[in-house]
Biopython code that builds the backbone (N, CA, C, O; Angstrom):
import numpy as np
from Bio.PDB.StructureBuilder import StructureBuilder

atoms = [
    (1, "UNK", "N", (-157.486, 1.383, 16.143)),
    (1, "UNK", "CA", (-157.562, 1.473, 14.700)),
    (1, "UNK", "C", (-156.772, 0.345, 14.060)),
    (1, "UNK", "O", (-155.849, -0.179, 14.684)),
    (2, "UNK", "N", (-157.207, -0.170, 12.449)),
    (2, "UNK", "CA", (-156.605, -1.171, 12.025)),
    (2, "UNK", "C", (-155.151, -0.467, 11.610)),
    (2, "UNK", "O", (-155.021, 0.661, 11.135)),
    (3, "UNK", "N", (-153.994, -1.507, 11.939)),
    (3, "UNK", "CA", (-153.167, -1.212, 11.181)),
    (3, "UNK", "C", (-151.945, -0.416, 11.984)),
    (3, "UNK", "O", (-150.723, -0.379, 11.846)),
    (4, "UNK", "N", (-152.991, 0.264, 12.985)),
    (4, "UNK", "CA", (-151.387, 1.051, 14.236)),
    (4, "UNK", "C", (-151.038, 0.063, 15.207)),
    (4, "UNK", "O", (-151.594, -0.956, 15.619)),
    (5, "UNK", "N", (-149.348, 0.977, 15.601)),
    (5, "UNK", "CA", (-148.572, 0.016, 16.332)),
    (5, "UNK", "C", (-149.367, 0.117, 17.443)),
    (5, "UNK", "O", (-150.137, 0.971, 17.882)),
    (6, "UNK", "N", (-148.829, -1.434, 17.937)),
    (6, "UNK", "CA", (-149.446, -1.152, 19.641)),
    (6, "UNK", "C", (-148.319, -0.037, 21.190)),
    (6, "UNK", "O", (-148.570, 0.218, 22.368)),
    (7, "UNK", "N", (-147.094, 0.303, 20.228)),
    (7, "UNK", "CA", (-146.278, 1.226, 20.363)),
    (7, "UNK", "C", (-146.729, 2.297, 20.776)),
    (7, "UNK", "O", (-147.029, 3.115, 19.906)),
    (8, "UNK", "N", (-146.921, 2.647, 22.101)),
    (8, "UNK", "CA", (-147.283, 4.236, 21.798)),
    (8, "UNK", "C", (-146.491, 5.350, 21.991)),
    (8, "UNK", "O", (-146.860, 6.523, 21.919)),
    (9, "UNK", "N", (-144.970, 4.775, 22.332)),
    (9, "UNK", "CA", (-143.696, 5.974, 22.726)),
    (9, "UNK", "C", (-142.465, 5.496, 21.429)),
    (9, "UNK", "O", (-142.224, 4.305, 21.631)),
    (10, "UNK", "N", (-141.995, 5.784, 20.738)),
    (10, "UNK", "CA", (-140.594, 5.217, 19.200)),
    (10, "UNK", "C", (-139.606, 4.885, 20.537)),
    (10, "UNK", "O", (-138.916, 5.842, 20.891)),
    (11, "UNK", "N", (-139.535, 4.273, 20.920)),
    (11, "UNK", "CA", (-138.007, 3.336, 21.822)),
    (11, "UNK", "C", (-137.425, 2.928, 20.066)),
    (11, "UNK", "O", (-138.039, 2.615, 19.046)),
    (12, "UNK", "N", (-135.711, 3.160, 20.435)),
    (12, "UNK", "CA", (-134.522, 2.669, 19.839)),
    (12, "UNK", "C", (-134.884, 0.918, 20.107)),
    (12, "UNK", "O", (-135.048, 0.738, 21.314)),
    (13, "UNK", "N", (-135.009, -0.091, 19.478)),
    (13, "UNK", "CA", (-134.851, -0.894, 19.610)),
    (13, "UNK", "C", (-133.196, -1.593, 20.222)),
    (13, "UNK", "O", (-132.139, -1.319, 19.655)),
    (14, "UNK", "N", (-133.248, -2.127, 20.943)),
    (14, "UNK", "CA", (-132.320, -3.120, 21.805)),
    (14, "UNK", "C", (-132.024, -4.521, 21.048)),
    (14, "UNK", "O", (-132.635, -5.419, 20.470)),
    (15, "UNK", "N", (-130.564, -4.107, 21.452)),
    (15, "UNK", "CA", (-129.774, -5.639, 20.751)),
    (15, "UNK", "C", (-129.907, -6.406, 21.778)),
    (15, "UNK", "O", (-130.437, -5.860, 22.745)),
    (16, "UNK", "N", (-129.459, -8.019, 21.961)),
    (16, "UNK", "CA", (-129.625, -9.343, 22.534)),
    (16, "UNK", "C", (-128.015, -8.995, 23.038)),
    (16, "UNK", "O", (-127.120, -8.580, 22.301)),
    (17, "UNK", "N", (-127.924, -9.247, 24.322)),
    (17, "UNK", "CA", (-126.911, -9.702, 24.974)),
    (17, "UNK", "C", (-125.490, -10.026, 24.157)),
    (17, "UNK", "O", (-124.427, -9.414, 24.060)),
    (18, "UNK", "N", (-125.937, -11.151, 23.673)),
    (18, "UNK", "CA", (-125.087, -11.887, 22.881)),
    (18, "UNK", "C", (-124.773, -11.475, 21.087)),
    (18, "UNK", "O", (-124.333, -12.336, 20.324)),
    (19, "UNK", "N", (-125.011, -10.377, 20.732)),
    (19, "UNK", "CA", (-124.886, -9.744, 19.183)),
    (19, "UNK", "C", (-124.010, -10.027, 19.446)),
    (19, "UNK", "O", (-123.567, -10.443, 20.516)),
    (20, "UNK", "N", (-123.273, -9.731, 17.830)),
    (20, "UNK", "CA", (-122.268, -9.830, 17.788)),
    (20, "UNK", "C", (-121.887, -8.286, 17.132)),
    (20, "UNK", "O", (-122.659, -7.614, 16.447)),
    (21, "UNK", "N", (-120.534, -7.919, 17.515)),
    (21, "UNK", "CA", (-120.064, -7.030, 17.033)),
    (21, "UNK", "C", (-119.442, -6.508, 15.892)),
    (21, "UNK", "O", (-118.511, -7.061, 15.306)),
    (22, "UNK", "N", (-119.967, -5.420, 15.572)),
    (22, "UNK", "CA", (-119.501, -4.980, 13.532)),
    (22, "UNK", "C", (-118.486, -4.149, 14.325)),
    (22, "UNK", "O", (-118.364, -3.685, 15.459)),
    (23, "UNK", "N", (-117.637, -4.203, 12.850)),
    (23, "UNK", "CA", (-116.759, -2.948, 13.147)),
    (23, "UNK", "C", (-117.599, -2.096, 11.643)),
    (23, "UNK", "O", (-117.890, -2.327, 10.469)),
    (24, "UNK", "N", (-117.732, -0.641, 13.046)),
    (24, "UNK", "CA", (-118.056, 0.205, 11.693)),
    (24, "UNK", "C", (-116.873, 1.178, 10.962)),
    (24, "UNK", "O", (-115.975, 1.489, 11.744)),
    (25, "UNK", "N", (-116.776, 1.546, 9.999)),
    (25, "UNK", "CA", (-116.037, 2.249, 8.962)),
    (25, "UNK", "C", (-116.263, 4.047, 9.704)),
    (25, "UNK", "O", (-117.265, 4.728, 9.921)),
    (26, "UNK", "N", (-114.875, 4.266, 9.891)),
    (26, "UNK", "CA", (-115.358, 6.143, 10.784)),
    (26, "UNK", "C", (-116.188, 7.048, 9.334)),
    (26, "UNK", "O", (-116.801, 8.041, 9.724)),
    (27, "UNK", "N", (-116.237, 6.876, 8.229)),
    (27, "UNK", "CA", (-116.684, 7.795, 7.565)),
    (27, "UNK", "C", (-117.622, 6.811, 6.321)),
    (27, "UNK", "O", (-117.323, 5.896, 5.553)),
    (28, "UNK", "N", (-118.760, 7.509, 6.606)),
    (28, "UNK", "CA", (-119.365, 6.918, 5.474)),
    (28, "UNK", "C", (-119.523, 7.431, 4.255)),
    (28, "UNK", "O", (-119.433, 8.656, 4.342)),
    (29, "UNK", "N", (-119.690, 7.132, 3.313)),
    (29, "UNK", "CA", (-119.584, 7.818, 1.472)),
    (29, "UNK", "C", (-119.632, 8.987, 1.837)),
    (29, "UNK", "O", (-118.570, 9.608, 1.854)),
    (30, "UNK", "N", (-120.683, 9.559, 2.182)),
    (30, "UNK", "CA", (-120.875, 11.229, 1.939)),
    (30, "UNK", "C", (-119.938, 12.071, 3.121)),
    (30, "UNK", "O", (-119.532, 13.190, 2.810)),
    (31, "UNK", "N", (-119.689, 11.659, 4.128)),
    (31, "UNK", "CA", (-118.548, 12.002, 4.742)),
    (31, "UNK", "C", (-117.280, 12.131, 3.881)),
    (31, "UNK", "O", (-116.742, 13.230, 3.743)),
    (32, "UNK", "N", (-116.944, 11.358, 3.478)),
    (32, "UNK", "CA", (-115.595, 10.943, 2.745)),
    (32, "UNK", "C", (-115.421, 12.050, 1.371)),
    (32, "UNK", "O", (-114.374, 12.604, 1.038)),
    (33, "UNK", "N", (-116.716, 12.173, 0.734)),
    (33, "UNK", "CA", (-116.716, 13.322, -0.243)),
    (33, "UNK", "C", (-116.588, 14.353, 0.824)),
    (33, "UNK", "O", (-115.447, 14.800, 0.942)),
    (34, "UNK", "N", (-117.477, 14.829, 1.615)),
    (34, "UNK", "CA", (-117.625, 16.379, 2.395)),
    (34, "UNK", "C", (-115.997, 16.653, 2.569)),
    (34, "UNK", "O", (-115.524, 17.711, 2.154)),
    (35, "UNK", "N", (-114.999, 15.453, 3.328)),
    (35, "UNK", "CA", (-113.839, 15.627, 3.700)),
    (35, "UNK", "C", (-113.129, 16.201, 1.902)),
    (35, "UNK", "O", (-112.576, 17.296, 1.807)),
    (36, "UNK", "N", (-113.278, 15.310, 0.722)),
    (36, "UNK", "CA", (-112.531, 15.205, -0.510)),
    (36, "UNK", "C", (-113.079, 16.879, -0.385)),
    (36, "UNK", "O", (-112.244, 17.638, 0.107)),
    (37, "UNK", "N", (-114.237, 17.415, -0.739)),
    (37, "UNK", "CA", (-114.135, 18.490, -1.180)),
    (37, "UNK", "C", (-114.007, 19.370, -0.231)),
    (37, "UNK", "O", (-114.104, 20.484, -0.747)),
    (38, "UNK", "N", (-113.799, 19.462, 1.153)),
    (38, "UNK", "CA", (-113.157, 20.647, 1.759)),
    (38, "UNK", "C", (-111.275, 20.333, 1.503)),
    (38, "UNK", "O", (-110.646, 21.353, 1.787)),
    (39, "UNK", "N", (-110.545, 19.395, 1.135)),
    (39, "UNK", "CA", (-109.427, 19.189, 1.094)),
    (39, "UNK", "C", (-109.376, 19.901, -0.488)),
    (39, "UNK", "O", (-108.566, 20.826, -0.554)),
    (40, "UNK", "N", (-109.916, 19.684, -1.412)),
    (40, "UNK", "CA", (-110.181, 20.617, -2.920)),
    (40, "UNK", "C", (-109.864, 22.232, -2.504)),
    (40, "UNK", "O", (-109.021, 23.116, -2.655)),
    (41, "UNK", "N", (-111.397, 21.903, -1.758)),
    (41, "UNK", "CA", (-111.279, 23.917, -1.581)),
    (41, "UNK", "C", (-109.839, 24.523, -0.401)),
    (41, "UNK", "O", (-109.426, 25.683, -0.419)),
    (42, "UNK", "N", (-109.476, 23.792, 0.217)),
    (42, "UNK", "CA", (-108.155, 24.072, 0.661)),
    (42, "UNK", "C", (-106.942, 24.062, -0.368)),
    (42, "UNK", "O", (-105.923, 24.731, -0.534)),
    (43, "UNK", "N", (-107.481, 23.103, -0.903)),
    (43, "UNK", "CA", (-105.966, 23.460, -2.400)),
    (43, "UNK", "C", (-106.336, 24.855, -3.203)),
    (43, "UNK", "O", (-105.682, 25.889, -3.338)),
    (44, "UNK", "N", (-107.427, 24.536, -3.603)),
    (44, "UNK", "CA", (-107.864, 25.833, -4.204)),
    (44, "UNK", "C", (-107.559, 27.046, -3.456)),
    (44, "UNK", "O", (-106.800, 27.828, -4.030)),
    (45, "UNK", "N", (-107.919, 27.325, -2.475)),
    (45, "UNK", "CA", (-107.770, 28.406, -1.518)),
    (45, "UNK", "C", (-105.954, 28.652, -1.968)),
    (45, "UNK", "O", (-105.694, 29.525, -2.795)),
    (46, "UNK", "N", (-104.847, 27.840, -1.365)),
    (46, "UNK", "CA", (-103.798, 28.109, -1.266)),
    (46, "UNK", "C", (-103.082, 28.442, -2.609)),
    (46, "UNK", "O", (-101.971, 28.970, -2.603)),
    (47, "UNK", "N", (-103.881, 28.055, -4.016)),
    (47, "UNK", "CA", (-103.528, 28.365, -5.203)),
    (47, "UNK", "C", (-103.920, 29.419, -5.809)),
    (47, "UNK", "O", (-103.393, 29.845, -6.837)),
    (48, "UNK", "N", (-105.287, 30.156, -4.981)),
    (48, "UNK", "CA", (-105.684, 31.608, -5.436)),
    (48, "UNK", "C", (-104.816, 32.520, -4.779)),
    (48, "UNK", "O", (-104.292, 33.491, -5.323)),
    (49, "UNK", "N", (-104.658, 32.125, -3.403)),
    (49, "UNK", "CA", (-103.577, 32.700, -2.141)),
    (49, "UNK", "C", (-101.872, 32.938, -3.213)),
    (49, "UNK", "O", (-101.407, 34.045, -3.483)),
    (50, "UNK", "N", (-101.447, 32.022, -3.501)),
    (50, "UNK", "CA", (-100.207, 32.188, -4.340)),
    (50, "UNK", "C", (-100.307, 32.743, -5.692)),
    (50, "UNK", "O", (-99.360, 33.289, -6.260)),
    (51, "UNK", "N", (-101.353, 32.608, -6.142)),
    (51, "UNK", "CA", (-101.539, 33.193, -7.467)),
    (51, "UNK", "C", (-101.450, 35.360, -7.156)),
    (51, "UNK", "O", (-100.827, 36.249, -7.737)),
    (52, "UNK", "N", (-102.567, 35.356, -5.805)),
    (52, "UNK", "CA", (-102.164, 36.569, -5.703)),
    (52, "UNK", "C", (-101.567, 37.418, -4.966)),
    (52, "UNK", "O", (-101.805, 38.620, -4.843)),
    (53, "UNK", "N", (-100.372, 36.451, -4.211)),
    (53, "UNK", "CA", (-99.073, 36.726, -4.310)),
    (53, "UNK", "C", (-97.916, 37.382, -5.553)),
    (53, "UNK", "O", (-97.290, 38.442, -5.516)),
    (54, "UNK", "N", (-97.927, 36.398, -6.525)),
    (54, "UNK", "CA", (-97.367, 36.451, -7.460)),
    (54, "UNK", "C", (-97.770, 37.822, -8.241)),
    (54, "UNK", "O", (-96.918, 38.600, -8.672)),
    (55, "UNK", "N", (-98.919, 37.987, -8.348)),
    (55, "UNK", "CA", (-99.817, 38.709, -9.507)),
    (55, "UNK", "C", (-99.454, 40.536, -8.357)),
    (55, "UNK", "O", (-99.227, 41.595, -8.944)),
    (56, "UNK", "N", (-99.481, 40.472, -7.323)),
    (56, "UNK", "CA", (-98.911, 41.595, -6.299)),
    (56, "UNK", "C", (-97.403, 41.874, -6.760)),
    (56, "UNK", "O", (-97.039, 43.026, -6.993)),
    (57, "UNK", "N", (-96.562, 40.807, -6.880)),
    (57, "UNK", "CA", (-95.164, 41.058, -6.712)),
    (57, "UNK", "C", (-94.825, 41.528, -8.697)),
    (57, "UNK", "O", (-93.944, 42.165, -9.275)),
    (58, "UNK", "N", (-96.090, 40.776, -9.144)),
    (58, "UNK", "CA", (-95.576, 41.833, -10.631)),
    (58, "UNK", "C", (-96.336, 42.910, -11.266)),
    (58, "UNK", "O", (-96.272, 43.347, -12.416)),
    (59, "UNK", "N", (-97.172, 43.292, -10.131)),
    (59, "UNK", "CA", (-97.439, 45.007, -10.257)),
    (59, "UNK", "C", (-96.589, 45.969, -9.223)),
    (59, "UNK", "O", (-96.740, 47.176, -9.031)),
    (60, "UNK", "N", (-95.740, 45.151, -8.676)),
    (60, "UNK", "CA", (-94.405, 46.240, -7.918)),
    (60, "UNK", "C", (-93.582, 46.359, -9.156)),
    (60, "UNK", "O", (-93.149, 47.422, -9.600)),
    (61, "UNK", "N", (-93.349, 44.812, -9.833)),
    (61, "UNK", "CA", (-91.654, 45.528, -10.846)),
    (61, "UNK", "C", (-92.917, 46.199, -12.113)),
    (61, "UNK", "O", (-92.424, 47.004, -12.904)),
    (62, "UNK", "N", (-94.100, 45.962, -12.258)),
    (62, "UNK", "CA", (-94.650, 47.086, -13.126)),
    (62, "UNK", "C", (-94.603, 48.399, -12.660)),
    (62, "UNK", "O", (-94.752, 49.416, -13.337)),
    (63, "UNK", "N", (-94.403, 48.326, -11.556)),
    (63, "UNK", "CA", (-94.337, 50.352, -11.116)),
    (63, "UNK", "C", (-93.384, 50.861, -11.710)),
    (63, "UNK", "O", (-93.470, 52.086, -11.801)),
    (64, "UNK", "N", (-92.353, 50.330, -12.230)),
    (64, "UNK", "CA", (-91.078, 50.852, -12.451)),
    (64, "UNK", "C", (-91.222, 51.315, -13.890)),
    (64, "UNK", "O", (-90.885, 52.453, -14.218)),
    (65, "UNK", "N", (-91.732, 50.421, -14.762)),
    (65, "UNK", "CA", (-92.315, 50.764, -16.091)),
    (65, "UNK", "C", (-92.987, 51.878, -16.193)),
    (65, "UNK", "O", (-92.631, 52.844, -16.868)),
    (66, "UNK", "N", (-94.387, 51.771, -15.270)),
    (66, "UNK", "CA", (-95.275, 52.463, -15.240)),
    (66, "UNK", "C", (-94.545, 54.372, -15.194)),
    (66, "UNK", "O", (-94.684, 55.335, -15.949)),
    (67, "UNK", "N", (-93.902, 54.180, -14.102)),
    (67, "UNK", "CA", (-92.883, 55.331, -13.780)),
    (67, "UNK", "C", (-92.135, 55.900, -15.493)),
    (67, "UNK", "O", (-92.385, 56.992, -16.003)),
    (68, "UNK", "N", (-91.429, 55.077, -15.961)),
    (68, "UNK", "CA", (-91.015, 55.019, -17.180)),
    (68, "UNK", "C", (-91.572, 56.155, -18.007)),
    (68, "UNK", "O", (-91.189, 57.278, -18.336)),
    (69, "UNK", "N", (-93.287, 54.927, -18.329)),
    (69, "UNK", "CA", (-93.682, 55.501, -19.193)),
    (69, "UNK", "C", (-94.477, 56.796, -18.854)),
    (69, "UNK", "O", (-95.046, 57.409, -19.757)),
    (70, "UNK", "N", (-94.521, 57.208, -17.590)),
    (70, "UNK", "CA", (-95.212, 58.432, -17.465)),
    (70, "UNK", "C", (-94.399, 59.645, -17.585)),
    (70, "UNK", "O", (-94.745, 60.802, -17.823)),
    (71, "UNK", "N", (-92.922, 58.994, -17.309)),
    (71, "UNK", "CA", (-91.784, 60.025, -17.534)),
    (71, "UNK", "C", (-91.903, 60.284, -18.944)),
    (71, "UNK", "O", (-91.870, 61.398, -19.468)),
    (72, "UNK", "N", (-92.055, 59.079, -19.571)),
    (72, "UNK", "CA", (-91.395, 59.236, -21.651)),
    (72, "UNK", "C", (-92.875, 60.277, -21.451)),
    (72, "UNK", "O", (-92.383, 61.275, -20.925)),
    (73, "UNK", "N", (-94.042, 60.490, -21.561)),
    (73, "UNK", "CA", (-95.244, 60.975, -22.282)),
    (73, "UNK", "C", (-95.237, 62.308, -21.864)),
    (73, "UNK", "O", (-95.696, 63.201, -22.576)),
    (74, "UNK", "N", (-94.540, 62.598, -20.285)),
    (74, "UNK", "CA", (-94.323, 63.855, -20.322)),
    (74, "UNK", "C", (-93.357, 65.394, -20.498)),
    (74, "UNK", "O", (-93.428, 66.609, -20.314)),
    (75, "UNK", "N", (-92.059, 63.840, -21.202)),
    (75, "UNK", "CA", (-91.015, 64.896, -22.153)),
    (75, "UNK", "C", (-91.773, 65.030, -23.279)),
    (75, "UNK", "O", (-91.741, 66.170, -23.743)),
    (76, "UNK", "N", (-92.581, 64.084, -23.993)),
    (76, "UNK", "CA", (-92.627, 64.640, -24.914)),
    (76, "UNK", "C", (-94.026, 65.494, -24.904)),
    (76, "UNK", "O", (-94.161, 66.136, -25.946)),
    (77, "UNK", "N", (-94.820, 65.608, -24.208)),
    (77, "UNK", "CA", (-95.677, 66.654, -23.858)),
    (77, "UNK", "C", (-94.654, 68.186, -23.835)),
    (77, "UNK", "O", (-94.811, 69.221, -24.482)),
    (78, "UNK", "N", (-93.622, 67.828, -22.844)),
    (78, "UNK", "CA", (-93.143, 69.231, -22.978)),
    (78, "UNK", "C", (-92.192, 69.481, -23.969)),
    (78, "UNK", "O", (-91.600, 70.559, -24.023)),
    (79, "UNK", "N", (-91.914, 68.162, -25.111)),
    (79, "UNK", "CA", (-90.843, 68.804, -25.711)),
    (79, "UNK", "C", (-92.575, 69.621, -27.048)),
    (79, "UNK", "O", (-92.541, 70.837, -27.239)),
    (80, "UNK", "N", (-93.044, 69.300, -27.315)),
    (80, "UNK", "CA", (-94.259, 69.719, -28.420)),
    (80, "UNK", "C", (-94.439, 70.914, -27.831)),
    (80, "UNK", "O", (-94.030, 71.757, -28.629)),
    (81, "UNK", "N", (-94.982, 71.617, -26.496)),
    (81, "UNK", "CA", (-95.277, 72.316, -26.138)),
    (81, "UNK", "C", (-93.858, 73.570, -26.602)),
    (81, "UNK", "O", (-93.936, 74.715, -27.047)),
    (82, "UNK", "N", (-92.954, 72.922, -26.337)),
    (82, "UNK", "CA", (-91.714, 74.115, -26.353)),
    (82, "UNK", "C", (-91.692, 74.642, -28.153)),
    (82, "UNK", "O", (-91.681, 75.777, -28.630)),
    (83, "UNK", "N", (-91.691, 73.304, -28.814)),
    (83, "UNK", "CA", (-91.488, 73.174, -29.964)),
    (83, "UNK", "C", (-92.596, 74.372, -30.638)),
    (83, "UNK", "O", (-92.352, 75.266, -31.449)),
    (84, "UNK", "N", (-93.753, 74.042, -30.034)),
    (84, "UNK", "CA", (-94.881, 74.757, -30.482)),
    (84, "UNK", "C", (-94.542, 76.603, -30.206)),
    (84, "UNK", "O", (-94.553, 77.555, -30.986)),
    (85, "UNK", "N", (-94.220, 76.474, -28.496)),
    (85, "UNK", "CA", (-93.757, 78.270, -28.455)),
    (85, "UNK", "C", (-92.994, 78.906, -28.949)),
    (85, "UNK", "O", (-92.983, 80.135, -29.017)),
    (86, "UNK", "N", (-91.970, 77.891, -29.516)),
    (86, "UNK", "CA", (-90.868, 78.745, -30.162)),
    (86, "UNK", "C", (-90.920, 78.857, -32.005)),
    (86, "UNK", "O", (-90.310, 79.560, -32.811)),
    (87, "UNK", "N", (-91.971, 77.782, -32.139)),
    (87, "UNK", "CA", (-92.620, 78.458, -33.698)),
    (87, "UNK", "C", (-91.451, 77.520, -34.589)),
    (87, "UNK", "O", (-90.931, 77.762, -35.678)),
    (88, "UNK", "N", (-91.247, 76.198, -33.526)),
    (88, "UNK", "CA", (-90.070, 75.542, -34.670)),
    (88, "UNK", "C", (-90.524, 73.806, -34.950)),
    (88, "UNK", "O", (-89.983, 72.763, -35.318)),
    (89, "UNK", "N", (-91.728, 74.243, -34.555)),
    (89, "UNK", "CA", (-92.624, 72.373, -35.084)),
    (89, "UNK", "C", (-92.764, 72.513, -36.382)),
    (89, "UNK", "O", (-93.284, 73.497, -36.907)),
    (90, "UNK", "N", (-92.266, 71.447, -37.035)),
    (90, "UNK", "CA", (-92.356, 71.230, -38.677)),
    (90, "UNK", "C", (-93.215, 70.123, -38.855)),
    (90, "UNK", "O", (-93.359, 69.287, -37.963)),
    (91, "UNK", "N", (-93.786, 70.057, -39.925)),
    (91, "UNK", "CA", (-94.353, 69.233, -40.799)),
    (91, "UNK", "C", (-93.732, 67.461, -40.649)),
    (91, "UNK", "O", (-92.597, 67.094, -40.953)),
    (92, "UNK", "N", (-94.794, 66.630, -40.129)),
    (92, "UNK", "CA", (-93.994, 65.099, -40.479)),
    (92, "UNK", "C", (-93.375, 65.674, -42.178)),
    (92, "UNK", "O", (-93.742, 66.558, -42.951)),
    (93, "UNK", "N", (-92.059, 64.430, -42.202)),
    (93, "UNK", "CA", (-91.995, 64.199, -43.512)),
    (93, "UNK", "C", (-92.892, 63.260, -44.366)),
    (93, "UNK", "O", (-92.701, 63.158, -45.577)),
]
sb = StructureBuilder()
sb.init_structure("model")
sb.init_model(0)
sb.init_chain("A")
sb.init_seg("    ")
for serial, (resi, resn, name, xyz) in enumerate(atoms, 1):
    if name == "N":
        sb.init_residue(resn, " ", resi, " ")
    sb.init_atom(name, np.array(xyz, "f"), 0.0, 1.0, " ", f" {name:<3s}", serial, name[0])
structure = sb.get_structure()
């Protein structure tokens, strides 16, 4: 047919004895990004990692509040309740 190789197996073409030698570069562009953005998502990673660290260690000193305020809501649950049985809740002023 017009136009096909007289090739009938793709052989790697072969250099001459005598080339000369490149030095190649270990990473090419898109390597060099793939590396930039897994080094990103490793920062990222270690800044969500510390963030919820931090965000853990201030819902421990919130327990203490929390404790607090469940104590304050249920004096005064029982102080209304008493107030109420003994017939001595008054009127806001």
């Amino acid at each position: 047919m017009v136009g096909e190789s007289s090739r009938t197996t793709a052989e790697p073409p072969t250099l001459p004895d005598n080339h000369k030698h490149r030095t190649v570069t270990p990473f090419n562009t898109s390597q060099r990004q793939d590396i930039d953005v897994e080094h990103e998502q490793e920062k990222l990673n270690e800044a969500v990692a510390m963030m919820n660290r931090n965000l853990q260690e201030v819902n421990v000193q919130n327990m203490n509040v929390e404790l607090v305020a469940q104590m304050f809501k249920n004096y005064q649950s029982n102080v209304l309740f008493h107030l109420e049985a003994t017939d001595n809740l008054k009127d806001p002023i």
